[in-house]
DORO-344890 format. One record per residue (C-alpha): residue number from 1; x negated, y, z negated. Coordinates in nm, 2 decimals, decimal comma. Layout:
- i;east;north;up
- NUM;X;Y;Z
...
//
This chain:
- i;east;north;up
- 1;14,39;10,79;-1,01
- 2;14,12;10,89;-0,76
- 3;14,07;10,66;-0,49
- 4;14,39;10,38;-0,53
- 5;14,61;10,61;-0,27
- 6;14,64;10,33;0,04
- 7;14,70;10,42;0,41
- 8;14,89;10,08;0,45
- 9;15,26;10,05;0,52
- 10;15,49;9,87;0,38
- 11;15,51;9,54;0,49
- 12;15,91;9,53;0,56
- 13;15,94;9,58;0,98
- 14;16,10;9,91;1,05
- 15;16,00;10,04;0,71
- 16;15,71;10,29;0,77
- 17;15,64;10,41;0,39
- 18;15,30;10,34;0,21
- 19;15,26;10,06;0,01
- 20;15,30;10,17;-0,34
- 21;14,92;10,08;-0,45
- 22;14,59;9,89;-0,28
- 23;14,71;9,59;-0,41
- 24;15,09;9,61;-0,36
- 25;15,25;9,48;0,01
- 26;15,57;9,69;-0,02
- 27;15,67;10,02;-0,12
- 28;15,85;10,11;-0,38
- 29;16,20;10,13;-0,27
- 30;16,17;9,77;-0,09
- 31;15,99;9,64;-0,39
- 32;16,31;9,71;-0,60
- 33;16,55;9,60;-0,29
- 34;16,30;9,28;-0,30
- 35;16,39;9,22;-0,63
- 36;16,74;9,33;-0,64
- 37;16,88;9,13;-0,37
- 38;16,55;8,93;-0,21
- 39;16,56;9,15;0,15
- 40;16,49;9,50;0,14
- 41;16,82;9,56;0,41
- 42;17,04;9,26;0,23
- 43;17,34;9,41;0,06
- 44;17,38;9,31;-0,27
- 45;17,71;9,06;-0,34
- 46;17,96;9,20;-0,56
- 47;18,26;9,12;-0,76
- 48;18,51;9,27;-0,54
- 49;18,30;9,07;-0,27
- 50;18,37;8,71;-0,44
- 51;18,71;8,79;-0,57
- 52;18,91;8,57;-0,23
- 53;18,63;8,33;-0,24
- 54;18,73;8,29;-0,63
- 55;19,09;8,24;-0,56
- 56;19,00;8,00;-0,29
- 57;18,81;7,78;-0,54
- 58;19,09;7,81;-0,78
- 59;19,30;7,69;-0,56
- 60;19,10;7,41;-0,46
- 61;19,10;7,30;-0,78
- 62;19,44;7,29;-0,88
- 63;19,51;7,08;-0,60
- 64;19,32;6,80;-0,73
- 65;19,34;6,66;-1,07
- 66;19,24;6,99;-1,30
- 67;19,20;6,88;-1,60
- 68;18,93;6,59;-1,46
- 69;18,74;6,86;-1,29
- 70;18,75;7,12;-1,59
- 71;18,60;6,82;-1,83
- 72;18,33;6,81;-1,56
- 73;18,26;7,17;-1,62
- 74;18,23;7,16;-1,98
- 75;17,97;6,84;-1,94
- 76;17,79;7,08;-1,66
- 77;17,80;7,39;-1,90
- 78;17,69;7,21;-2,24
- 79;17,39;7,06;-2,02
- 80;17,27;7,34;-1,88
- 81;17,32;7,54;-2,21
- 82;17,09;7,22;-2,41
- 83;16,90;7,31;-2,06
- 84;16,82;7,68;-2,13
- 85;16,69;7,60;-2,50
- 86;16,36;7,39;-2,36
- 87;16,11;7,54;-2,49
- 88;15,85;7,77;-2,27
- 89;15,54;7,91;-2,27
- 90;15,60;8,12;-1,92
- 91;15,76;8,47;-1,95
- 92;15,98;8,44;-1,66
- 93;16,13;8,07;-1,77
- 94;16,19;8,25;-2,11
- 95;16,37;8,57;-2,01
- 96;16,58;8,34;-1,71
- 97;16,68;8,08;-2,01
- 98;16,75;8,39;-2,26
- 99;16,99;8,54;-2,00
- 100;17,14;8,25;-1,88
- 101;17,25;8,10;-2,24
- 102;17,40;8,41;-2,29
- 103;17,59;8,41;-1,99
- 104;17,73;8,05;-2,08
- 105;17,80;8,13;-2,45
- 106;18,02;8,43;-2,35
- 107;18,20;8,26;-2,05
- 108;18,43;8,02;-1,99
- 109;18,28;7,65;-1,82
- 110;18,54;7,71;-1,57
- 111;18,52;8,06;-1,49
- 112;18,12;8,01;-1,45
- 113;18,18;7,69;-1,23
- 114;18,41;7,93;-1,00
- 115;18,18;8,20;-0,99
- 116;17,87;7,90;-0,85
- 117;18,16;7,80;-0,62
- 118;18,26;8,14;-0,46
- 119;17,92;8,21;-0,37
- 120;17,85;7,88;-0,22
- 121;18,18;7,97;-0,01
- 122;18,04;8,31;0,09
- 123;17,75;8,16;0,23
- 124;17,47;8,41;0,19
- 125;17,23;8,18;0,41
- 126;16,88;8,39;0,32
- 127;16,95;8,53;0,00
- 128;17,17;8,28;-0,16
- 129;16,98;8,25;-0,44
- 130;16,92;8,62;-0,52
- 131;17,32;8,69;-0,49
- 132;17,39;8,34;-0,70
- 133;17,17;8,47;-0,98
- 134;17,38;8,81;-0,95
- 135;17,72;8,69;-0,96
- 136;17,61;8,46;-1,23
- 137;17,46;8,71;-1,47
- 138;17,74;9,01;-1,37
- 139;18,01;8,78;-1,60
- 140;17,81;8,94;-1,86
- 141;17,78;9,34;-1,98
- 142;17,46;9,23;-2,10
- 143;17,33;9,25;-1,68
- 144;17,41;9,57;-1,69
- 145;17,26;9,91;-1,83
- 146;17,39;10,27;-1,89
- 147;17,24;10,60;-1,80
- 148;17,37;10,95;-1,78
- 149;17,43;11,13;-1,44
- 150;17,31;11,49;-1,51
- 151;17,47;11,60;-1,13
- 152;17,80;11,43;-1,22
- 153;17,81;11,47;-1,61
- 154;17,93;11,10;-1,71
- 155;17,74;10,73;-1,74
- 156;17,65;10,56;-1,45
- 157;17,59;10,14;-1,49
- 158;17,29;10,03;-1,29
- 159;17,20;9,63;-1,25
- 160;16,88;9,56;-1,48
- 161;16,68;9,40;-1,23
- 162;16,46;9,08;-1,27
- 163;16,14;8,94;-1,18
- 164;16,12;8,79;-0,88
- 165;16,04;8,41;-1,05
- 166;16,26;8,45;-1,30
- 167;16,56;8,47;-1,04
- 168;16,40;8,14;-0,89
- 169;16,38;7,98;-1,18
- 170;16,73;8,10;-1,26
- 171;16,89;7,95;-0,93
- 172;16,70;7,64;-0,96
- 173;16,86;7,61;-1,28
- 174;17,24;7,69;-1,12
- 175;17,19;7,48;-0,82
- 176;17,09;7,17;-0,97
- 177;17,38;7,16;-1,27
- 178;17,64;7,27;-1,05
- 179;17,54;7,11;-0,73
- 180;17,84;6,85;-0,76
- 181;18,10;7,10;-0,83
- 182;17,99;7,26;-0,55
- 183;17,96;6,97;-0,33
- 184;18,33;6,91;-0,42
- 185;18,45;7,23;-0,29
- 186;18,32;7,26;0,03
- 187;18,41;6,89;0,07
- 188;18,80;7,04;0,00
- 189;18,73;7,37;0,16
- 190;18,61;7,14;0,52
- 191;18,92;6,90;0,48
- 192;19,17;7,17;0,51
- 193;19,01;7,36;0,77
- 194;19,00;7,07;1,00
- 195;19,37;7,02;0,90
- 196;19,44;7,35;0,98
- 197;19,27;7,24;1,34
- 198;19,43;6,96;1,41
- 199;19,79;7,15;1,36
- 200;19,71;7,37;1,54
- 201;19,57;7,12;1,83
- 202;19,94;6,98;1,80
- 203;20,14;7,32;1,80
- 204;19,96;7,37;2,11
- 205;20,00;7,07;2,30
- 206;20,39;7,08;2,15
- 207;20,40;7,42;2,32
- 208;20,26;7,31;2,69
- 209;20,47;7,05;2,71
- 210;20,79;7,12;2,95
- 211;21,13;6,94;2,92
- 212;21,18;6,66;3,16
- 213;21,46;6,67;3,41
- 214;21,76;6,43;3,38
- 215;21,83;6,17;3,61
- 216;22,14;6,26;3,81
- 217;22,44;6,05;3,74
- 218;22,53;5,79;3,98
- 219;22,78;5,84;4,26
- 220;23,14;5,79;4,17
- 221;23,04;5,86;3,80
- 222;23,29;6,14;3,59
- 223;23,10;6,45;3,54
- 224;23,15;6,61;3,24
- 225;23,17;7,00;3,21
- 226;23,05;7,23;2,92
- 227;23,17;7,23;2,58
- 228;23,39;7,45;2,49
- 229;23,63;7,55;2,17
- 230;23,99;7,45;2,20
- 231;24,25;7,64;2,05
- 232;24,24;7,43;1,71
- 233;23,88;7,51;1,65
- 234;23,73;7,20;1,80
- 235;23,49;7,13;2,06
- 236;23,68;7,03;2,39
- 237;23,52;6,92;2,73
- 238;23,70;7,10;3,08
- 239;23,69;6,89;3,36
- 240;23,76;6,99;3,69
- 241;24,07;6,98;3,80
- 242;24,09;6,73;4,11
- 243;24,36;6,82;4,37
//
């Protein structure tokens, strides 16, 4: 339309393109970065990116008593479900709660409680939330749409991006339901690193140490020469032979 082109960058440093309308403050590309991942420049967390930080929860669990922790999960995941069914009047809420039930109706309580700890573990400091909602909703195919790549002839998936508030309202949801679980883990995760330190502290020491010398015998004392193997197989001492 005549007269809504705008002169104004974007408002992400470095970035340089116009803002996508007079009333936007990013371009287009960062809006959808902004939205994807909450930083135009942040790269978005993926499965192949939590997979260790999985397996170090799991194993963190099954140290401790499992089955105590996995009853936990199911009273986290059955609240969070009655949670997700308040009603709403606000768009966002409504297409955060949708989502999210989803998520926990297909999934296992443990398998989402591992997924909440692995990110915690990753410890994406700035976009925590944005990658928490991410992991969270990529248990389900439902995240996830298909369209067809004309230049490479077969589907392509692409992540069906949110509202900004609706991801807030999401990770508020997460954080406050799982925030014991987590608290556990990184309670477990801290204790064996400073295990791992304090073995180490010792291996070194151990390893700087040097042997002490022996006192020498006292005069007139017999000395006794190095062991060596008789003829029958058995350890025998030489002694020098006085003349």
């Amino acid at each position: 339309m005549k007269g809504s082109h705008s002169t104004r960058t974007c408002a992400t440093p470095r970035c340089g393109r116009p803002v996508r309308s007079v009333f936007a403050a990013y371009c287009t590309r960062c809006r959808r970065a902004n939205q994807r991942t909450g930083a135009a420049f942040q790269k978005a967390v993926r499965k192949s990116d939590l997979k260790p930080f999985v397996t170090r929860a799991k194993k963190l669990v099954k140290l401790r008593n499992a089955e105590r922790i996995e009853a936990g999960l199911r009273t986290i995941h059955a609240a969070l479900l009655a949670a997700t069914e308040q009603e709403s009047s606000n768009r966002y809420v409504i297409k955060a709660s949708d989502e999210i039930a989803k998520v926990l109706k297909e999934t296992a309580p443990l398998a989402c409680g591992l997924t909440i700890a692995a990110v915690a573990l990753l410890q994406a400091h700035k976009t925590f939330d944005f990658a928490l909602v991410r992991a969270f909703r990529a248990q389900s195919s439902l995240a996830f749409g298909s369209a067809w790549d004309h230049e490479e002839q077969r589907a392509r998936l692409y992540y069906r991006v949110w509202p900004e508030r609706s991801t807030a309202y999401a990770a508020m949801l997460l954080k406050e339901f799982y925030a014991p679980f987590v608290a556990a883990i990184l309670t477990e995760d801290s204790k064996e690193a400073l295990q791992a330190v304090s073995a180490r502290a010792a291996f070194n020491e151990g390893f700087k140490e040097k042997k002490t010398v022996a006192e020498k015998a006292p005069r007139g004392a017999p000395r006794k020469g190095p062991l060596v193997v008789s003829p029958l197989g058995t350890p025998a001492q030489t002694r020098r032979s006085t003349t």
